[in-house]
C-alpha positions in Angstrom: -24.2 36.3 63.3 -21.0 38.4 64.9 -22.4 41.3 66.9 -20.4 44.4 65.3 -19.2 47.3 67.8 -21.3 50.4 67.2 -18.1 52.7 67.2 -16.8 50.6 64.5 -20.1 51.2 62.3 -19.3 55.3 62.9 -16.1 54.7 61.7 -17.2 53.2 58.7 -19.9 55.2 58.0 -17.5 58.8 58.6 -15.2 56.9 56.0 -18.5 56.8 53.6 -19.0 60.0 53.8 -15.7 61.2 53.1 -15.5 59.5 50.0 -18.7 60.3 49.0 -18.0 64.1 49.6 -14.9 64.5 47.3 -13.6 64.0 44.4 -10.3 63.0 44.9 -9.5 59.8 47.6 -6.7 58.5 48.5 -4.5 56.1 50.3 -1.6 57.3 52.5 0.8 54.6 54.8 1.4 56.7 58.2 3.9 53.9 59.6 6.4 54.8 61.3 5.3 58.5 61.8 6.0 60.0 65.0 3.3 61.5 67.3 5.0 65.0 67.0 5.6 65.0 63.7 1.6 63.7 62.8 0.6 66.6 64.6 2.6 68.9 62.9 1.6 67.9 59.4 -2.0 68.1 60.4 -2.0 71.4 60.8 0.1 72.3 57.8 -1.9 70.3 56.1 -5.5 71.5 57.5 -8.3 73.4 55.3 -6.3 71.7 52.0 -7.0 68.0 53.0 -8.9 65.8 54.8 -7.6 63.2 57.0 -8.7 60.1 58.6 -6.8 57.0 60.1 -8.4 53.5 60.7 -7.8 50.1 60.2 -7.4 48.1 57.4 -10.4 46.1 57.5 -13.1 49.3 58.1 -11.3 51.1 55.4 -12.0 48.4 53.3 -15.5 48.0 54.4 -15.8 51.5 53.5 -15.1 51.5 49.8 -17.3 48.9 49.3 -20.0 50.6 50.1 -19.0 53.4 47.8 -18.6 51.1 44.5 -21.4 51.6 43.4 -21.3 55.6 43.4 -17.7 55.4 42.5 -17.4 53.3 39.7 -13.2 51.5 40.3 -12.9 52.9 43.8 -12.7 49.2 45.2 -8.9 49.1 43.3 -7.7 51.3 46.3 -7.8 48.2 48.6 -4.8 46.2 47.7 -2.7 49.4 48.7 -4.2 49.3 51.9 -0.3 48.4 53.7 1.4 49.3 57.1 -1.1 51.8 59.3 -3.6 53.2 56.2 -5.4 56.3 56.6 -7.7 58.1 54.2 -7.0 61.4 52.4 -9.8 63.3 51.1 -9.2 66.8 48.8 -10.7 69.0 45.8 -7.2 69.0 44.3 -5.9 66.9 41.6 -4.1 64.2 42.4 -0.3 65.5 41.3 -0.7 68.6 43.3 -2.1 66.5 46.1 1.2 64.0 45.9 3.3 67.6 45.6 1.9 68.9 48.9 2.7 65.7 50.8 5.7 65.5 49.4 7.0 68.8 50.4 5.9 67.9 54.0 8.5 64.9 54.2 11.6 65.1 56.0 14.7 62.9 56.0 15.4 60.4 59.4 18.0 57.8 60.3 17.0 54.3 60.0 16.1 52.0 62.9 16.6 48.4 63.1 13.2 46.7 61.9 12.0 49.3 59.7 11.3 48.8 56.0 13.2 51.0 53.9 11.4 53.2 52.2 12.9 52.6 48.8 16.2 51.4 48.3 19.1 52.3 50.1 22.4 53.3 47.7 25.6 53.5 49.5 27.4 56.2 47.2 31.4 55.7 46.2 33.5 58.2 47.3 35.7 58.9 50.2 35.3 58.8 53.6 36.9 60.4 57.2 37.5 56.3 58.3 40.8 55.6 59.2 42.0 52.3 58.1 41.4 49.5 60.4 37.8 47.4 61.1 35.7 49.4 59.4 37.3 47.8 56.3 36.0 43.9 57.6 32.7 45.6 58.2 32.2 47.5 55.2 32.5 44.3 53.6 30.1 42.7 55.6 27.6 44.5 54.1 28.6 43.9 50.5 30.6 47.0 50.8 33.7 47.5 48.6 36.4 49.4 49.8 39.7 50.6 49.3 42.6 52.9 51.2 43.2 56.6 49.3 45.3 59.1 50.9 45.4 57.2 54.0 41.7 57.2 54.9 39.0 54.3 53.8 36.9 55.1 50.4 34.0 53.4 48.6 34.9 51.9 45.2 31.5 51.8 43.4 28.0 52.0 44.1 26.6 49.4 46.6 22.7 48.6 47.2 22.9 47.3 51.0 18.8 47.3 50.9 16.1 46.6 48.6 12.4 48.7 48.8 10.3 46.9 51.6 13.2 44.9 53.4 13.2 45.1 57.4 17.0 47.0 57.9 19.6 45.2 59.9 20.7 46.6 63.3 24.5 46.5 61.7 23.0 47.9 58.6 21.1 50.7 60.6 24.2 51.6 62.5 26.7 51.8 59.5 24.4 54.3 57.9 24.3 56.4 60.9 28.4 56.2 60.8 28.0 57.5 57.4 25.4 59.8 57.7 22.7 58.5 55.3 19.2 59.1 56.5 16.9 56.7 54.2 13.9 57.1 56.5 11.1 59.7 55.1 9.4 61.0 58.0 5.8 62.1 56.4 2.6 60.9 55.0 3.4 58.3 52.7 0.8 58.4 49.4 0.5 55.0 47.7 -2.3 55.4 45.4 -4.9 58.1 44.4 -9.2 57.4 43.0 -10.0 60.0 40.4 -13.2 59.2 38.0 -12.5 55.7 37.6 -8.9 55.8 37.1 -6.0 55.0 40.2 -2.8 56.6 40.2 0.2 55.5 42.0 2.9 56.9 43.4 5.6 56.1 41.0 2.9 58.1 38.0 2.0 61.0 40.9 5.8 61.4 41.3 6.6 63.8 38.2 10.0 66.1 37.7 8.0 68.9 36.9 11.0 70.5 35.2 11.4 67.7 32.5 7.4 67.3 32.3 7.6 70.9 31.1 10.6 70.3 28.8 8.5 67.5 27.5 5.6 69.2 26.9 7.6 72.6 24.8 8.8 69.5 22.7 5.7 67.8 22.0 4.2 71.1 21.0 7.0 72.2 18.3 6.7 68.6 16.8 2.6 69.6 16.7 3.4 73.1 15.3 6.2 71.8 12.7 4.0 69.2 11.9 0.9 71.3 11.0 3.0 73.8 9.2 4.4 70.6 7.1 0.9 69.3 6.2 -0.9 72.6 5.8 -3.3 72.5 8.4 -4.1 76.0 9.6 -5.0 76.9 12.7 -4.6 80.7 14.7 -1.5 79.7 15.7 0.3 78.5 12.8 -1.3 80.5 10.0 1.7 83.2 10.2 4.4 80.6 9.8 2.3 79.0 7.0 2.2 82.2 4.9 6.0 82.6 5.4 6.6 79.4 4.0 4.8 79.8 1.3 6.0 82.9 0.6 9.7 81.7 0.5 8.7 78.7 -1.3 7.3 81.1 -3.9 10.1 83.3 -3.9 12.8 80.8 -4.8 10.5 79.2 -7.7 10.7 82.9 -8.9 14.1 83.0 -8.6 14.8 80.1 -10.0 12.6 80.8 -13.1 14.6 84.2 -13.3 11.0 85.7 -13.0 11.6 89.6 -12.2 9.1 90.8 -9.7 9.7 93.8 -7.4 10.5 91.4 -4.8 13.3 89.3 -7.1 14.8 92.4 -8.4 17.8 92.9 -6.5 18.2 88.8 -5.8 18.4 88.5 -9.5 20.6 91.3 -10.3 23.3 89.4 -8.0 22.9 86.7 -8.9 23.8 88.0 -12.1 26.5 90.1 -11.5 27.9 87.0 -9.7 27.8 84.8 -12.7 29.4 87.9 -14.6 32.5 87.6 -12.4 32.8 83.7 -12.4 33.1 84.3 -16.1 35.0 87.3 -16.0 37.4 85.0 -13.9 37.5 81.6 -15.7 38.2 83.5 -19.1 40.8 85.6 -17.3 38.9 89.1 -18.3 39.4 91.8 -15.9 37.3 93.8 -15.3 37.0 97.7 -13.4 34.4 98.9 -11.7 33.6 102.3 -10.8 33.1 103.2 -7.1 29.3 103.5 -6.6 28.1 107.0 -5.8 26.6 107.5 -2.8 24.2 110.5 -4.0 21.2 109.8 -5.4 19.8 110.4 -9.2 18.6 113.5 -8.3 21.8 115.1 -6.7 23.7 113.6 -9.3 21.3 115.4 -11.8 21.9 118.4 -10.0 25.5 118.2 -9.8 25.8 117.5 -13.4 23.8 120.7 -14.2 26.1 122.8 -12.0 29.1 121.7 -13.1 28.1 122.7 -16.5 27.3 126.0 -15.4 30.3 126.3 -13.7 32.2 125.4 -16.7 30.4 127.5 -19.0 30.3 130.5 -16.7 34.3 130.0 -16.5 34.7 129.1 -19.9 33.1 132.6 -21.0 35.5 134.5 -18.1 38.9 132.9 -19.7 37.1 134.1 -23.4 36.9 137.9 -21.6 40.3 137.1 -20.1 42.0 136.4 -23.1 40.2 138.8 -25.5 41.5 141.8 -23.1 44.8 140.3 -23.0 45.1 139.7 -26.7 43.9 143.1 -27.3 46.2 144.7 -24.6 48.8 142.8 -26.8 48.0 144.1 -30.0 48.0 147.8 -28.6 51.2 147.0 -27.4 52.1 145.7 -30.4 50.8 148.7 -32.7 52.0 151.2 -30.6 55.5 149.2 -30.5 55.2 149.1 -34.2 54.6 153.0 -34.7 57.1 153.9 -32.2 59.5 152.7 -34.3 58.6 153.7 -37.4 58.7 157.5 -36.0 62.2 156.8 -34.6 63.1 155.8 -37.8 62.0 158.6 -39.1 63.9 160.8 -37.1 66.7 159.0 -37.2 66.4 159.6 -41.3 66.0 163.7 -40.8 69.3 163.5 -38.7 71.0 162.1 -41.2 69.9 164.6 -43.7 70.6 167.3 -41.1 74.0 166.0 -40.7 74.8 165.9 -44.5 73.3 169.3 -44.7 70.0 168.4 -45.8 68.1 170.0 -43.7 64.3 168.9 -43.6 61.6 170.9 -43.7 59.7 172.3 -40.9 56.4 170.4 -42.5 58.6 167.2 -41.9 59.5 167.6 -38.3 56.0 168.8 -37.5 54.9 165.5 -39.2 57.1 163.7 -37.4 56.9 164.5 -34.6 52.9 164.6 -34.2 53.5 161.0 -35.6 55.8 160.1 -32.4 53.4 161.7 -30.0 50.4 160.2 -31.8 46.8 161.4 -30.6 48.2 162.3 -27.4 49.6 165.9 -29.2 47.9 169.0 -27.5 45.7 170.9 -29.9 47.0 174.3 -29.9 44.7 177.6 -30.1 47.0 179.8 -32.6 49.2 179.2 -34.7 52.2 180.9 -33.5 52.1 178.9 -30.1 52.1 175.5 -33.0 55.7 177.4 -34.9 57.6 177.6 -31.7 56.2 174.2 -30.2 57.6 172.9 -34.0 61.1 175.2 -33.5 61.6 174.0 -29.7 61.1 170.0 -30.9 63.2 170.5 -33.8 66.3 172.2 -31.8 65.8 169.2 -29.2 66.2 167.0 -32.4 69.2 168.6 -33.7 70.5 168.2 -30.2 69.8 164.7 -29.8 71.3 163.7 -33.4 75.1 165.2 -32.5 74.7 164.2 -29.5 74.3 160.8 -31.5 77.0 161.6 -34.1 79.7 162.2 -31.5 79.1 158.5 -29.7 79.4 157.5 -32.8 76.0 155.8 -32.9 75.2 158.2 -35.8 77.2 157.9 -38.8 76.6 160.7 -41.7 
């Protein structure tokens, strides 16, 4: 029996304990990692993860003594590639991939290395002058062309395939170029979590589209639900909804008249009025709506019939004084000349030698001055107001007879 090194068994046995310690193990590939650049990512990475390098074989050794506590762990061993170490967090396994990740930083390649994944030489230009580099892009299965007088790339060229050893010609062009394939960093290839592995192609998420995904998988769940009915505290106002529009149309269309159809009806109405109206050519006016409402309008209406009333009774007081104004004028018109006539009469007497009486003149002439004539306190102050009017009488009708206004 082979005599086994004791540092060997503490190796293994500091590897068992690891994995029996926490929850999540995994795998990471440390090839190629520089001395300065381990060190560095050890202490970014120290108090989230534990880390341990060894070789292949002890690693190995190490998870099967754990099967048996870790139901599946032993699938870890065919990832065990390049220089393995073990990696040991309480995280889950896609924010343990996201922290390694982030660590990584771009390198150039060397000759012998293994690309990382594989290596795309882009089309586009270049700052080549024409000349060899044309025979050696070519070399490399690159196509190229002459635009503007410098060398460019016609199309997309794959010059390396994932896990190929890179040429020393291959290394160099890519330097000229300045494409750095190399990832300088821990390298995850597979994570243990209850029972189940995950690689590094399902660890490796956009997080962006996982999140798109995820909004889209829930509105398909929500518009799904709503569909079928099922209720649930999330849904229940968007179920109502629905059914209340479902409920509202099957009113409509049953021309059932409910506070909430009222108006919907009414124009839908009106709008059947007017296709009529328009396809028997009747036309049809509509009075401007009011914008005051039934009670102002009630108001108004009263008012304005107040208004008109209270005018209608001023014009009646109007034209009652100025029909009676018009009838005084009228009547006094009237007597006015009746007395002139009078007058004019007793002139002509007078003139013919008929002289009137003094009874007459004192009749006419109260009669001309109507109830405006003074009431006298005697008598004799009456005879010579009677002798003074009839001389001014006598006056006035020569005075007549010589215009010949008069005749005798």
């Amino acid at each position: 029996m082979a005599h086994v090194a004791e540092y060997k068994k503490e190796i293994v046995k500091k590897i068992v304990g690891l994995i029996k310690s926490y929850p999540i193990i995994g795998i990471v590939n440390m090839e190629n990692l520089p001395a300065p650049q381990l060190q560095r990512l050890r202490g970014q990475l120290r108090g989230k993860v534990e880390l341990f390098m060894a070789k292949r074989r002890l690693i190995s050794l190490a998870i099967d003594n754990t099967k048996d506590l870790k139901p599946g762990i032993e699938n870890l061993k065919q990832y065990l590639s390049g220089m393995p170490a073990v990696i040991c967090t309480n995280d889950n396994p896609f924010m343990l991939f996201k922290v390694l990740k982030k660590s990584k930083s771009t390198a150039p390649a060397k000759p012998g290395q293994k690309a990382p994944a594989d290596i795309v030489v882009k089309a586009g230009p270049t700052s080549f002058a024409p000349g060899p580099i044309i025979g050696e892009l070519g070399a490399l299965g690159i196509k190229t062309g002459v635009e503007n007088g410098k060398v460019a790339i016609k199309e997309d060229a794959v010059v390396c395939k994932e896990g190929q050893p890179i040429s020393a010609p291959l290394a160099a062009m890519l330097t000229r170029l300045g494409i750095e394939p190399m990832e300088v960093g821990l390298d995850l290839k597979a994570v243990y979590e209850n029972g189940t592995i995950f690689t590094k192609d399902i660890l490796d998420i956009d997080e962006e589209e996982f999140l798109r995904s995820i909004s889209e998988a829930t509105k398909y769940a929500m518009n799904l639900s709503v569909e079928i009915g099922y209720t649930t505290r999330d849904n229940i106002e968007l179920i109502l909804t629905k059914l209340h529009n479902e409920a509202k149309t099957v009113a409509l269309e049953a021309a059932i008249i409910t506070d909430i159809t009222r108006d919907d009806l009414l124009a839908k109405a009106h709008s059947e009025m007017l296709s009529l109206a328009s396809t028997a050519n009747i036309e049809i006016t509509e009075k401007p709506r009011s914008e005051t409402t039934k009670e102002e309008q009630l108001d108004a209406n009263h008012q304005t019939k107040d208004e008109k009333l209270e005018k209608s009774d001023e014009n009646k007081g109007e034209d009652g004084a100025q029909l009676k104004q018009l009838n005084s004028k009228d009547e006094k018109n009237d007597k006015i000349e009746e007395n002139v006539k009078k007058l004019v009469e007793m002139t002509k007497r007078k003139a013919a030698g008929n002289e009137p009486t003094t009874e007459e003149l004192l009749s006419s002439v109260d009669d001309s001055k109507g109830k405006e004539t003074p009431k006298h306190v005697n008598g004799k102050n009456k005879i010579d107001d009677n002798r003074n009017e009839q001389k001014e009488v006598e006056r006035l009708a020569q005075e007549l007879v010589q215009k010949g206004t008069l005749r005798k």
